[in-house]
N, C-alpha and C positions, 0 to 999 in steps of 0.2 A: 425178599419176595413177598408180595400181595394177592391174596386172591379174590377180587369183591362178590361177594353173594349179597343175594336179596333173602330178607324173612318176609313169611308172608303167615304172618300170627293170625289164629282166630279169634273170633268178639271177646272167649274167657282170654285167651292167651292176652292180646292186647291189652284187655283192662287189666289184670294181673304186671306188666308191664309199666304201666301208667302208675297204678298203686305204686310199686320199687321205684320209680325215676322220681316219685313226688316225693317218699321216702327219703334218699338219697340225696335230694334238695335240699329236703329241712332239714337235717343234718349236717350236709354240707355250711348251709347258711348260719346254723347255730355256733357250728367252730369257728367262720368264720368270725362272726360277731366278737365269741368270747377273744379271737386275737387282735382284735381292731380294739377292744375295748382294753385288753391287759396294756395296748401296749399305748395308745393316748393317756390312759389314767396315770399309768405307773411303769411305762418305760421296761416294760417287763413281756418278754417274749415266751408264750405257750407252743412247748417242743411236742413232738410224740407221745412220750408219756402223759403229759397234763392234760393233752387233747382227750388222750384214751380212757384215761380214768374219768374225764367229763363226761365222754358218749356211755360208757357205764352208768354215769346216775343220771343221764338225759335217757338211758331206754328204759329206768324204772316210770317215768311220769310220763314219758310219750307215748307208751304201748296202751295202746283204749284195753277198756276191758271186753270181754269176749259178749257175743250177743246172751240174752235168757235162754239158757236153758241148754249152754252148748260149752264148753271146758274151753280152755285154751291150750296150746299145746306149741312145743318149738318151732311147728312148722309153719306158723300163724304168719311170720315174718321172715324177712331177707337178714340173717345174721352177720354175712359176710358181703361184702361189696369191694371188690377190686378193681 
């Protein structure tokens, strides 16, 4: 059973929104690549594990650094995406 609702986000809400699904993109798009790439070059398939430990050292260089004069902190970002 389904039940369809509508969100009806505001301007923060929405762009906060926008921010995670662009997020989620690049990320997406980045695994994807590294598995097109493993498996053209060298016939070699990236499972769960390989992916995971990728997105490991993909959110040490993708996380910008925080604005001047402001800390960064866990909740800067979407940690979990299901």
């Amino acid at each position: 059973m389904t039940i369809p609702y509508r969100l009806y986000p505001t301007d923060a809400q929405a762009a906060e929104l926008s921010r995670t699904f662009g997020c989620v993109r690049k990320v997406y798009n980045l695994a994807l690549e590294a598995r097109t790439d493993a498996w053209k070059s060298r016939r070699e398939r990236v499972g769960y594990n390989a992916a995971s430990a990728m997105l490991t050292a993909w959110g040490h260089r993708l996380v910008p650094a925080p604005p001047a004069g402001r800390q960064a902190f866990n909740g800067d970002g979407v940690s979990v995406v299901a």
